[in-house]
C-alpha positions as CSV (number, residue, x, y, z in Angstrom):
1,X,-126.3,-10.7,52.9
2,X,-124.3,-7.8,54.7
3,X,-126.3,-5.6,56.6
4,X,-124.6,-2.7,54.1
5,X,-125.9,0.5,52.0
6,X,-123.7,0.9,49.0
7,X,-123.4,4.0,47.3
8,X,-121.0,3.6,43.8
9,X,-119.1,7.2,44.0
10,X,-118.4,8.4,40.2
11,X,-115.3,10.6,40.5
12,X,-113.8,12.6,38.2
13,X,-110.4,13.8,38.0
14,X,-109.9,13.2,41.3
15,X,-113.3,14.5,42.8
16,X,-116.4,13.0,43.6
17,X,-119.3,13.8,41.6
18,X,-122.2,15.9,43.3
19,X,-124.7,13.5,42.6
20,X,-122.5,10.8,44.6
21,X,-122.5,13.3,47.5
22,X,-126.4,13.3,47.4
23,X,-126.7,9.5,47.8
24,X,-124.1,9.6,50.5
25,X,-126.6,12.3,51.9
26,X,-129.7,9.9,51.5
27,X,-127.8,6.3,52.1
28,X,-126.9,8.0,55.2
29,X,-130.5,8.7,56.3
30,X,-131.4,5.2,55.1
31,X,-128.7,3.2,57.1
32,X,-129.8,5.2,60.4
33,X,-133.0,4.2,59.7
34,X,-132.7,0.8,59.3
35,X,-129.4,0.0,61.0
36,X,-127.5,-0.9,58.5
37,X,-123.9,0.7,57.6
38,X,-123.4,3.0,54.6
39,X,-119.9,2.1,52.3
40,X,-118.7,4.0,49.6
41,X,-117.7,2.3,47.2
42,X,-114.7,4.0,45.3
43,X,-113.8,2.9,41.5
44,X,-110.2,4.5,39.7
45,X,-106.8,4.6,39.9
46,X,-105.2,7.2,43.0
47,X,-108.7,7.3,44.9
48,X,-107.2,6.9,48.5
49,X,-107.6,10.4,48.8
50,X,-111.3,10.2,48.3
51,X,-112.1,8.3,51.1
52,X,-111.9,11.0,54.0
53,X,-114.2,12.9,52.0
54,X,-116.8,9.9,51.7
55,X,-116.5,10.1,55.6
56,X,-117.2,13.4,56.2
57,X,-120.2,13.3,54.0
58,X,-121.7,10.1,56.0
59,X,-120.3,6.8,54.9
60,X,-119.3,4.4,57.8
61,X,-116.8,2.3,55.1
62,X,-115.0,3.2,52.0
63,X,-113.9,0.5,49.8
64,X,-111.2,1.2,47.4
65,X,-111.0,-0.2,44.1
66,X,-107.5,1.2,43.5
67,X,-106.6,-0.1,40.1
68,X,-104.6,0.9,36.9
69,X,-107.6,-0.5,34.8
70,X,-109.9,1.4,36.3
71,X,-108.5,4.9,35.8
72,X,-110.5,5.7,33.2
73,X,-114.1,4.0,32.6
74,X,-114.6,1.3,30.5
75,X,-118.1,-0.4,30.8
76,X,-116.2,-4.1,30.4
77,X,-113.6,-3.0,34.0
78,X,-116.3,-1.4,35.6
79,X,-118.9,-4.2,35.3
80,X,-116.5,-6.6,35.8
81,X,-115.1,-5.5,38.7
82,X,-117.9,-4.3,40.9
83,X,-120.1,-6.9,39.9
84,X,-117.5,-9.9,41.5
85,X,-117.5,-7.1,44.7
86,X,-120.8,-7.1,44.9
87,X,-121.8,-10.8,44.6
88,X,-118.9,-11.5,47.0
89,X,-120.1,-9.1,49.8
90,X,-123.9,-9.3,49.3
91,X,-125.1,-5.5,50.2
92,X,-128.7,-4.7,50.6
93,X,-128.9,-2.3,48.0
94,X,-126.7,-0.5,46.0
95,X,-127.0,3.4,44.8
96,X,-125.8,4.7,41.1
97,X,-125.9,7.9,39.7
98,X,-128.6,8.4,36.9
99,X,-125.4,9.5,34.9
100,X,-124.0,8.5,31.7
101,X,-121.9,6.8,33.6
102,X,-124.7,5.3,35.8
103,X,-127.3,4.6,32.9
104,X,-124.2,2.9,31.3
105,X,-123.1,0.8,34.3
106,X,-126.1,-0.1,36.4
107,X,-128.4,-2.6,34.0
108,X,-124.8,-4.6,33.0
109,X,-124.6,-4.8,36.7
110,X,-127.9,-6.3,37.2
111,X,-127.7,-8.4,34.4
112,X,-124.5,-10.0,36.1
113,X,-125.7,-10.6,39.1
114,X,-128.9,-11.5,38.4
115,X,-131.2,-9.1,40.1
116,X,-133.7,-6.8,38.2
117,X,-133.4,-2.6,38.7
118,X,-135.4,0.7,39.2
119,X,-133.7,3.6,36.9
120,X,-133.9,6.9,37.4
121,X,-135.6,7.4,40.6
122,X,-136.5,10.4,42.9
123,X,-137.4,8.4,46.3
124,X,-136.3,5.7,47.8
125,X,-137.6,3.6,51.2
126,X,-135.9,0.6,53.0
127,X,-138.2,-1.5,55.1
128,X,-138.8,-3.8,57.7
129,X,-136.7,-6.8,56.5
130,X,-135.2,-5.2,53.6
131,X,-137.6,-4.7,51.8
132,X,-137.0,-1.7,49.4
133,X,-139.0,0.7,47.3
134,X,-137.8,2.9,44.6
135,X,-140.1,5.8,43.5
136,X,-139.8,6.5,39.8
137,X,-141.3,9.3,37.7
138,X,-143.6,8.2,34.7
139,X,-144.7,10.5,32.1
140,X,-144.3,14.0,33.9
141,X,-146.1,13.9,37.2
142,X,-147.0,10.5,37.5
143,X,-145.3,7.7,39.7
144,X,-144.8,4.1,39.9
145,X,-143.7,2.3,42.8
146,X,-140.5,-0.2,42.5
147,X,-140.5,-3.2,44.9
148,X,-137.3,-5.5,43.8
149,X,-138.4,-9.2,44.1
150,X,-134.5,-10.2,44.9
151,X,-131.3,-8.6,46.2
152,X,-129.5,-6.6,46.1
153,X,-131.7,-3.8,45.5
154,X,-130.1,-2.0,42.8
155,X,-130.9,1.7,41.0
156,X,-129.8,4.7,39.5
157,X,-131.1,8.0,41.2
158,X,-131.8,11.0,39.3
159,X,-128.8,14.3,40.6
160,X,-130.8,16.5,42.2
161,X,-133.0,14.5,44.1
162,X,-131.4,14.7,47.5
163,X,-129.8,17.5,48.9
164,X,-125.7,17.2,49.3
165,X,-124.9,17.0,52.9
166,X,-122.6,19.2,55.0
167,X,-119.6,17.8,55.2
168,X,-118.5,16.7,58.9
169,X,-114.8,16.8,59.3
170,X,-115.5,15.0,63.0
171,X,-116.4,11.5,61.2
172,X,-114.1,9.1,60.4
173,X,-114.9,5.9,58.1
174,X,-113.0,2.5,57.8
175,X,-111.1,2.7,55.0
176,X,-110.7,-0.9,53.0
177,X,-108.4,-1.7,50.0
178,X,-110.4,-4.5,47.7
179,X,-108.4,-6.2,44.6
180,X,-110.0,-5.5,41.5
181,X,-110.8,-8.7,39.9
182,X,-111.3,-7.9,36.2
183,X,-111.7,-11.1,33.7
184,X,-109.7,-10.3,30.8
185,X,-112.4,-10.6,28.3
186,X,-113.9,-8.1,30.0
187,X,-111.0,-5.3,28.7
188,X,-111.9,-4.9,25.0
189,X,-111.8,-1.3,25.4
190,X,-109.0,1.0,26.2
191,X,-109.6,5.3,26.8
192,X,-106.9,6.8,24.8
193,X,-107.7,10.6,25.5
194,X,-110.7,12.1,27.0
195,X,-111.9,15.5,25.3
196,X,-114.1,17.3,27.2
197,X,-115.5,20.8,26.3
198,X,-114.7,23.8,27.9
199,X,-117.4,25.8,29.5
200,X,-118.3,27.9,32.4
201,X,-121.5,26.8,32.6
202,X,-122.4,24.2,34.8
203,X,-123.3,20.4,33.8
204,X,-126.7,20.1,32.7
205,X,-128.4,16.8,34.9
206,X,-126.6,18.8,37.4
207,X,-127.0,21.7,37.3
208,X,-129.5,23.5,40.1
209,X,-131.1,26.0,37.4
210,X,-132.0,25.7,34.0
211,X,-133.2,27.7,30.8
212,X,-134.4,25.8,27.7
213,X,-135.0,26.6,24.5
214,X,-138.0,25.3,22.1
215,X,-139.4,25.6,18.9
216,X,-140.7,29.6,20.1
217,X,-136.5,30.0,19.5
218,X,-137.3,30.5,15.8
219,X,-133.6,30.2,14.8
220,X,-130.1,29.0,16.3
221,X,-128.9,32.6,16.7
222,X,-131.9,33.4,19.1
223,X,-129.9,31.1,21.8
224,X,-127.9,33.8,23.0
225,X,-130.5,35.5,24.6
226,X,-131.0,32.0,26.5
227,X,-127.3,32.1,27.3
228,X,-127.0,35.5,28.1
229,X,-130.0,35.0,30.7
230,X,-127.9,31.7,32.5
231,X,-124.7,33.2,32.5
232,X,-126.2,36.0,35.0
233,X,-127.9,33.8,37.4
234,X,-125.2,30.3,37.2
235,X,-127.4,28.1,35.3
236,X,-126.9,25.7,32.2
237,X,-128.6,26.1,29.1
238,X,-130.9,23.4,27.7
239,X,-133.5,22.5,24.8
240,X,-136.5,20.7,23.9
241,X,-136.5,17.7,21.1
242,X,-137.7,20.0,18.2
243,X,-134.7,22.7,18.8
244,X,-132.4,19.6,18.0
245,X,-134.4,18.1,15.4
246,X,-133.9,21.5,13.4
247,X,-130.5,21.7,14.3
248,X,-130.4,25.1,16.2
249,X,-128.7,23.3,18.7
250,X,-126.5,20.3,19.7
251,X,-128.2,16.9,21.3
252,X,-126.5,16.9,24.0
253,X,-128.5,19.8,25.1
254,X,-131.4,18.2,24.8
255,X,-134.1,17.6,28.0
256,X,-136.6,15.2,27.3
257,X,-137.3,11.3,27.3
258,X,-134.9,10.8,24.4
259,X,-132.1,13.3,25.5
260,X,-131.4,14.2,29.2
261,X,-133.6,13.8,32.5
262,X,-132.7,16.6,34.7
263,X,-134.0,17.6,38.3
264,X,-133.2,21.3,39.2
265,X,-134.4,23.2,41.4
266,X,-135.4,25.8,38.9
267,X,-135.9,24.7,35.2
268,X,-137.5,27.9,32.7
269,X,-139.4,26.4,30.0
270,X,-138.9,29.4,26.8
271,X,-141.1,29.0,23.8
272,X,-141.8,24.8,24.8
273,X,-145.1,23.7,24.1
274,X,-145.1,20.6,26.6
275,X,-144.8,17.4,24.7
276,X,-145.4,14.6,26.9
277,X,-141.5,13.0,26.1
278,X,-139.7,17.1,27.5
279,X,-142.3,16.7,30.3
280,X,-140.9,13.1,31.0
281,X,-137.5,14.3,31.1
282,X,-137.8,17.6,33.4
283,X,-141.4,17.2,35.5
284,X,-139.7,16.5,38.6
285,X,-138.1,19.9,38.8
286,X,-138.4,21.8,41.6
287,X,-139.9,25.1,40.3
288,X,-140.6,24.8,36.9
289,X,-141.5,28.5,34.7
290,X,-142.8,28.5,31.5
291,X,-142.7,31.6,28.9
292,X,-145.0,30.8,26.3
293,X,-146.9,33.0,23.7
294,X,-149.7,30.6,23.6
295,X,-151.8,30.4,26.6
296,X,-153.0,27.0,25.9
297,X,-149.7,25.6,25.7
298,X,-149.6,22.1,27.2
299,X,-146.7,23.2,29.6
300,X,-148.7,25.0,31.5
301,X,-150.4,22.3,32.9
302,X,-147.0,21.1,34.0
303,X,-145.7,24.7,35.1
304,X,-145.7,26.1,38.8
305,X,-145.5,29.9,37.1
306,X,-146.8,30.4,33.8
307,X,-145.8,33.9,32.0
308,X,-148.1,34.3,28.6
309,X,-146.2,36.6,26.1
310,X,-143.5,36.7,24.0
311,X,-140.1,35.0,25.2
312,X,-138.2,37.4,23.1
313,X,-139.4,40.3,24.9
314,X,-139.7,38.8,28.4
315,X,-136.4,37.0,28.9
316,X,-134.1,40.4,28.3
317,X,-136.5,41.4,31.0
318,X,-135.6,38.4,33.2
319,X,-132.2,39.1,32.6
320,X,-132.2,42.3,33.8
321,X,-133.9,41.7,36.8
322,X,-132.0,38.9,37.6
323,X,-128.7,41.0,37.4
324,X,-130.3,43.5,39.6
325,X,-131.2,40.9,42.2
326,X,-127.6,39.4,42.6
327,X,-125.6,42.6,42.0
328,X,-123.1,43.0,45.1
Protein backbone atom coordinates (compact mmCIF):
# COMPACT_ATOMS: atom_id res chain seq x y z
CA UNK A 1 0.00 0.00 0.00
CA UNK A 2 1.53 3.53 -0.93
CA UNK A 3 2.38 5.61 1.83
CA UNK A 4 -0.24 8.36 -0.06
CA UNK A 5 -3.28 10.78 1.09
CA UNK A 6 -5.61 11.10 -1.83
CA UNK A 7 -7.87 13.78 -2.23
CA UNK A 8 -10.47 13.23 -5.58
CA UNK A 9 -10.59 17.15 -6.72
CA UNK A 10 -14.26 17.77 -8.39
CA UNK A 11 -13.74 20.60 -10.82
CA UNK A 12 -15.90 22.46 -12.58
CA UNK A 13 -15.47 24.31 -15.70
CA UNK A 14 -12.16 24.36 -15.32
CA UNK A 15 -11.96 25.21 -11.47
CA UNK A 16 -11.64 23.27 -8.55
CA UNK A 17 -14.47 23.09 -6.28
CA UNK A 18 -14.04 24.72 -2.68
CA UNK A 19 -14.82 21.78 -0.93
CA UNK A 20 -11.75 20.08 -2.83
CA UNK A 21 -9.64 22.95 -1.59
CA UNK A 22 -10.64 22.15 2.06
CA UNK A 23 -9.48 18.49 1.87
CA UNK A 24 -6.34 19.64 0.32
CA UNK A 25 -6.31 21.87 3.46
CA UNK A 26 -6.93 18.85 5.86
CA UNK A 27 -4.98 15.90 3.78
CA UNK A 28 -2.24 18.36 4.04
CA UNK A 29 -2.30 18.42 7.90
CA UNK A 30 -2.91 14.64 7.80
CA UNK A 31 0.17 13.64 5.56
CA UNK A 32 2.53 15.96 7.95
CA UNK A 33 1.23 14.15 10.59
CA UNK A 34 1.77 10.92 9.69
CA UNK A 35 4.38 11.17 6.89
CA UNK A 36 2.68 10.25 4.26
CA UNK A 37 2.45 12.35 0.83
CA UNK A 38 -0.79 14.10 -0.22
CA UNK A 39 -1.81 13.59 -4.26
CA UNK A 40 -4.51 15.16 -5.96
CA UNK A 41 -6.10 13.37 -7.89
CA UNK A 42 -7.52 15.23 -10.99
CA UNK A 43 -10.60 13.72 -13.16
CA UNK A 44 -11.76 15.73 -16.80
CA UNK A 45 -10.62 16.55 -19.97
CA UNK A 46 -7.98 19.96 -20.09
CA UNK A 47 -7.14 19.62 -16.23
CA UNK A 48 -3.27 20.21 -16.64
CA UNK A 49 -3.92 23.56 -15.66
CA UNK A 50 -5.27 22.47 -12.33
CA UNK A 51 -2.36 20.94 -11.09
CA UNK A 52 -0.25 24.11 -10.00
CA UNK A 53 -3.13 25.08 -8.09
CA UNK A 54 -3.43 21.67 -6.21
CA UNK A 55 0.26 22.55 -5.35
CA UNK A 56 -0.02 25.69 -4.01
CA UNK A 57 -2.91 24.58 -1.87
CA UNK A 58 -0.67 21.54 -0.35
CA UNK A 59 -0.61 18.45 -2.48
CA UNK A 60 2.91 16.86 -2.91
CA UNK A 61 1.58 14.96 -6.35
CA UNK A 62 -1.15 15.61 -8.87
CA UNK A 63 -2.29 12.91 -10.93
CA UNK A 64 -3.94 13.71 -14.10
CA UNK A 65 -6.70 11.76 -15.51
CA UNK A 66 -6.66 13.75 -18.69
CA UNK A 67 -9.34 12.11 -20.80
CA UNK A 68 -12.07 12.87 -23.51
CA UNK A 69 -14.53 10.59 -21.47
CA UNK A 70 -14.14 12.15 -18.58
CA UNK A 71 -15.05 15.76 -19.49
CA UNK A 72 -18.20 15.57 -18.26
CA UNK A 73 -19.24 13.09 -15.27
CA UNK A 74 -20.71 10.01 -15.91
CA UNK A 75 -20.99 7.69 -12.71
CA UNK A 76 -19.96 4.48 -15.21
CA UNK A 77 -16.25 6.71 -16.44
CA UNK A 78 -15.75 7.99 -13.20
CA UNK A 79 -16.06 4.70 -11.26
CA UNK A 80 -14.43 2.97 -13.66
CA UNK A 81 -11.59 4.88 -14.02
CA UNK A 82 -10.54 5.83 -10.56
CA UNK A 83 -11.43 2.74 -9.16
CA UNK A 84 -8.56 0.61 -11.53
CA UNK A 85 -6.20 3.93 -10.16
CA UNK A 86 -6.84 3.30 -7.04
CA UNK A 87 -6.61 -0.54 -6.77
CA UNK A 88 -3.42 -0.26 -8.90
CA UNK A 89 -1.69 2.33 -6.52
CA UNK A 90 -3.04 1.30 -3.16
CA UNK A 91 -3.39 4.79 -1.21
CA UNK A 92 -4.16 4.91 2.43
CA UNK A 93 -7.14 6.71 2.26
CA UNK A 94 -8.92 8.56 -0.14
CA UNK A 95 -11.00 11.99 0.41
CA UNK A 96 -14.41 12.87 -1.68
CA UNK A 97 -16.56 15.68 -1.54
CA UNK A 98 -19.96 15.05 0.34
CA UNK A 99 -21.32 16.44 -3.18
CA UNK A 100 -23.67 15.25 -5.55
CA UNK A 101 -20.98 14.35 -7.29
CA UNK A 102 -19.31 12.72 -4.19
CA UNK A 103 -22.49 11.00 -2.66
CA UNK A 104 -22.88 9.71 -6.30
CA UNK A 105 -19.24 8.51 -6.84
CA UNK A 106 -17.81 7.34 -3.51
CA UNK A 107 -20.10 3.99 -2.40
CA UNK A 108 -19.69 2.71 -6.42
CA UNK A 109 -16.09 3.18 -5.51
CA UNK A 110 -16.11 1.11 -2.54
CA UNK A 111 -18.22 -1.31 -3.83
CA UNK A 112 -15.38 -1.93 -6.61
CA UNK A 113 -12.74 -2.21 -4.64
CA UNK A 114 -14.09 -3.85 -2.00
CA UNK A 115 -13.64 -1.73 1.04
CA UNK A 116 -16.58 -0.35 3.16
CA UNK A 117 -17.05 3.83 3.73
CA UNK A 118 -17.80 6.60 6.22
CA UNK A 119 -20.17 9.41 4.38
CA UNK A 120 -20.55 12.58 5.17
CA UNK A 121 -18.03 13.30 7.84
CA UNK A 122 -16.86 16.36 9.81
CA UNK A 123 -13.37 14.86 11.36
CA UNK A 124 -11.09 12.84 10.44
CA UNK A 125 -7.78 11.14 12.28
CA UNK A 126 -4.96 8.93 10.72
CA UNK A 127 -3.11 6.76 13.21
CA UNK A 128 -0.29 4.96 14.22
CA UNK A 129 -0.20 2.20 11.44
CA UNK A 130 -2.86 3.58 9.38
CA UNK A 131 -5.35 3.27 11.25
CA UNK A 132 -8.07 5.79 10.39
CA UNK A 133 -11.14 7.32 11.99
CA UNK A 134 -13.85 9.22 10.43
CA UNK A 135 -16.14 11.32 12.69
CA UNK A 136 -19.70 11.43 11.40
CA UNK A 137 -22.73 13.37 12.65
CA UNK A 138 -25.82 11.31 13.81
CA UNK A 139 -29.15 12.86 14.38
CA UNK A 140 -28.10 16.62 15.06
CA UNK A 141 -25.43 16.73 17.70
CA UNK A 142 -24.64 13.34 18.18
CA UNK A 143 -21.54 11.40 16.78
CA UNK A 144 -20.33 8.07 15.77
CA UNK A 145 -16.91 7.11 15.38
CA UNK A 146 -15.80 5.27 11.92
CA UNK A 147 -12.88 2.83 12.12
CA UNK A 148 -12.52 1.10 8.43
CA UNK A 149 -11.66 -2.62 8.98
CA UNK A 150 -9.72 -2.65 5.42
CA UNK A 151 -7.99 -0.13 3.04
CA UNK A 152 -8.14 2.06 1.57
CA UNK A 153 -9.88 4.26 3.88
CA UNK A 154 -12.44 5.86 1.86
CA UNK A 155 -15.20 8.86 2.65
CA UNK A 156 -16.97 11.74 1.71
CA UNK A 157 -16.47 14.98 3.85
CA UNK A 158 -19.12 17.37 4.45
CA UNK A 159 -17.94 21.39 2.48
CA UNK A 160 -17.40 23.34 5.16
CA UNK A 161 -15.79 21.26 7.47
CA UNK A 162 -12.19 22.46 7.03
CA UNK A 163 -11.18 25.74 6.39
CA UNK A 164 -9.64 26.37 2.56
CA UNK A 165 -5.99 26.97 2.87
CA UNK A 166 -3.93 29.94 1.60
CA UNK A 167 -2.69 29.26 -1.39
CA UNK A 168 1.30 29.13 -1.47
CA UNK A 169 2.62 30.04 -4.79
CA UNK A 170 6.37 28.82 -3.38
CA UNK A 171 5.27 24.99 -3.58
CA UNK A 172 5.59 22.98 -6.31
CA UNK A 173 3.98 19.37 -6.75
CA UNK A 174 5.05 16.46 -9.13
CA UNK A 175 2.78 16.45 -11.68
CA UNK A 176 1.90 12.73 -13.21
CA UNK A 177 -0.18 11.94 -16.38
CA UNK A 178 -2.18 8.39 -15.67
CA UNK A 179 -4.20 6.64 -18.74
CA UNK A 180 -7.68 6.45 -18.01
CA UNK A 181 -8.63 2.88 -18.23
CA UNK A 182 -12.41 2.94 -18.66
CA UNK A 183 -14.15 -0.72 -19.56
CA UNK A 184 -16.52 -0.04 -22.21
CA UNK A 185 -19.52 -1.34 -20.46
CA UNK A 186 -18.83 1.06 -18.14
CA UNK A 187 -19.93 4.11 -20.83
CA UNK A 188 -23.83 3.70 -20.97
CA UNK A 189 -24.24 7.26 -20.40
CA UNK A 190 -23.30 10.19 -22.49
CA UNK A 191 -23.81 14.24 -21.07
CA UNK A 192 -25.33 15.90 -23.94
CA UNK A 193 -25.78 19.56 -22.41
CA UNK A 194 -25.50 20.64 -18.91
CA UNK A 195 -28.23 23.35 -17.86
CA UNK A 196 -27.42 24.97 -14.94
CA UNK A 197 -29.37 27.83 -13.26
CA UNK A 198 -28.37 31.17 -13.13
CA UNK A 199 -28.07 32.81 -9.80
CA UNK A 200 -26.01 35.16 -7.77
CA UNK A 201 -26.46 33.42 -4.87
CA UNK A 202 -24.01 31.22 -3.74
CA UNK A 203 -24.29 27.16 -3.81
CA UNK A 204 -26.16 25.92 -0.97
CA UNK A 205 -23.76 22.83 0.78
CA UNK A 206 -21.38 25.59 0.17
CA UNK A 207 -22.26 28.22 0.96
CA UNK A 208 -20.73 29.92 4.39
CA UNK A 209 -24.22 31.60 5.47
CA UNK A 210 -27.58 30.47 5.31
CA UNK A 211 -31.36 31.59 5.72
CA UNK A 212 -34.13 28.91 5.67
CA UNK A 213 -37.43 29.00 5.39
CA UNK A 214 -40.22 26.69 7.36
CA UNK A 215 -43.63 26.13 7.71
CA UNK A 216 -43.72 29.90 9.91
CA UNK A 217 -43.29 31.03 5.92
CA UNK A 218 -47.08 30.66 5.65
CA UNK A 219 -47.00 31.00 1.76
CA UNK A 220 -44.44 30.90 -1.29
CA UNK A 221 -44.64 34.67 -1.71
CA UNK A 222 -43.32 35.23 1.94
CA UNK A 223 -39.73 33.91 0.51
CA UNK A 224 -38.69 37.13 -0.64
CA UNK A 225 -38.23 38.53 2.53
CA UNK A 226 -35.77 35.40 3.06
CA UNK A 227 -34.11 36.36 -0.21
CA UNK A 228 -34.07 39.91 0.30
CA UNK A 229 -32.25 39.25 3.85
CA UNK A 230 -29.28 36.85 1.88
CA UNK A 231 -28.83 38.89 -0.90
CA UNK A 232 -27.49 41.75 1.65
CA UNK A 233 -25.18 39.69 3.66
CA UNK A 234 -23.90 36.91 0.49
CA UNK A 235 -25.76 33.96 1.72
CA UNK A 236 -27.92 31.17 -0.04
CA UNK A 237 -31.40 30.64 0.65
CA UNK A 238 -32.66 27.35 2.00
CA UNK A 239 -35.89 25.39 3.48
CA UNK A 240 -37.02 22.94 5.77
CA UNK A 241 -38.97 19.55 4.47
CA UNK A 242 -42.51 20.98 5.16
CA UNK A 243 -41.81 24.26 2.84
CA UNK A 244 -41.27 21.70 0.05
CA UNK A 245 -43.90 19.31 0.85
CA UNK A 246 -46.42 22.36 0.29
CA UNK A 247 -44.77 23.42 -2.60
CA UNK A 248 -43.68 27.06 -1.61
CA UNK A 249 -40.52 26.08 -2.70
CA UNK A 250 -38.30 23.92 -4.98
CA UNK A 251 -36.47 20.51 -3.36
CA UNK A 252 -33.49 21.36 -4.17
CA UNK A 253 -33.65 23.91 -1.61
CA UNK A 254 -34.35 21.76 0.87
CA UNK A 255 -31.83 21.22 4.23
CA UNK A 256 -32.61 18.21 6.01
CA UNK A 257 -31.89 14.34 6.15
CA UNK A 258 -33.84 13.80 2.93
CA UNK A 259 -32.69 17.00 0.98
CA UNK A 260 -29.21 18.66 1.50
CA UNK A 261 -26.61 18.43 4.50
CA UNK A 262 -25.04 21.66 4.78
CA UNK A 263 -22.19 23.03 7.23
CA UNK A 264 -21.96 26.94 7.23
CA UNK A 265 -20.66 28.90 9.31
CA UNK A 266 -23.88 30.69 9.96
CA UNK A 267 -27.21 28.88 9.13
CA UNK A 268 -30.71 31.17 10.40
CA UNK A 269 -33.40 28.88 11.14
CA UNK A 270 -36.97 31.26 10.24
CA UNK A 271 -40.22 29.90 11.33
CA UNK A 272 -38.54 25.89 11.67
CA UNK A 273 -39.77 24.04 14.41
CA UNK A 274 -36.67 21.52 14.69
CA UNK A 275 -37.69 18.15 13.37
CA UNK A 276 -35.12 15.71 14.13
CA UNK A 277 -34.49 14.84 9.99
CA UNK A 278 -33.66 19.38 9.27
CA UNK A 279 -31.66 19.02 12.50
CA UNK A 280 -29.76 15.97 10.88
CA UNK A 281 -29.06 17.80 7.82
CA UNK A 282 -27.79 21.36 9.30
CA UNK A 283 -26.58 20.56 13.28
CA UNK A 284 -23.08 20.84 12.47
CA UNK A 285 -23.35 24.45 11.59
CA UNK A 286 -21.15 26.75 12.93
CA UNK A 287 -23.51 29.41 14.47
CA UNK A 288 -26.83 28.31 14.15
CA UNK A 289 -29.97 31.27 14.88
CA UNK A 290 -33.37 30.42 15.10
CA UNK A 291 -36.43 32.98 14.75
CA UNK A 292 -39.31 31.27 16.01
CA UNK A 293 -42.78 32.51 17.37
CA UNK A 294 -42.97 29.61 19.61
CA UNK A 295 -40.65 29.44 22.50
CA UNK A 296 -40.91 25.79 22.89
CA UNK A 297 -39.84 25.12 19.48
CA UNK A 298 -37.63 22.12 19.31
CA UNK A 299 -34.91 24.14 17.47
CA UNK A 300 -34.11 25.84 20.20
CA UNK A 301 -32.58 23.12 21.73
CA UNK A 302 -30.37 22.87 18.68
CA UNK A 303 -29.84 26.85 18.38
CA UNK A 304 -26.69 28.82 19.69
CA UNK A 305 -29.12 32.20 19.58
CA UNK A 306 -32.64 31.86 19.88
CA UNK A 307 -34.87 35.10 18.96
CA UNK A 308 -38.76 34.41 20.14
CA UNK A 309 -41.13 36.53 18.03
CA UNK A 310 -42.43 36.85 14.89
CA UNK A 311 -40.05 36.10 11.72
CA UNK A 312 -42.05 38.43 9.64
CA UNK A 313 -41.35 41.32 11.83
CA UNK A 314 -37.82 40.41 12.86
CA UNK A 315 -36.11 39.43 9.65
CA UNK A 316 -36.87 43.15 7.81
CA UNK A 317 -35.16 44.10 10.97
CA UNK A 318 -32.18 41.81 10.32
CA UNK A 319 -32.01 43.01 7.08
CA UNK A 320 -31.64 46.30 7.96
CA UNK A 321 -29.13 45.98 10.29
CA UNK A 322 -27.27 43.82 8.37
CA UNK A 323 -26.99 46.45 5.48
CA UNK A 324 -25.97 48.95 8.01
CA UNK A 325 -23.14 46.71 9.20
CA UNK A 326 -21.50 46.05 5.76
CA UNK A 327 -22.36 49.47 4.20
CA UNK A 328 -18.85 50.94 2.73
Amino acid sequence: MANEIWVIVEQSKLKIRKVSLELLGQGRILADRTGARLAAVIPGKGVEGLAAQAGFCGADKVILLDDERLADYTTGAYTSALAKLIRRERPQAVLIGNTAIGKDLAPRLAQRIGVGMASDCTGVEAGEDEVWSFRRPVYGKAFAEVTPNAGPALATIRPNTFPAPPPDAVRTAEVVHAAAEIDVADLRAVVREIVVAASARPELTEADIIISGGRGMKGPENYRILEECADVVGAAVGASRAAVDAGWIEQKFQVGQTGKTVSPTLYIACGISGAVQHLAGMGSSKVIVAVNKDPEANIFTLADYGIVGDLFEIVPLLTEEFRKLLSP
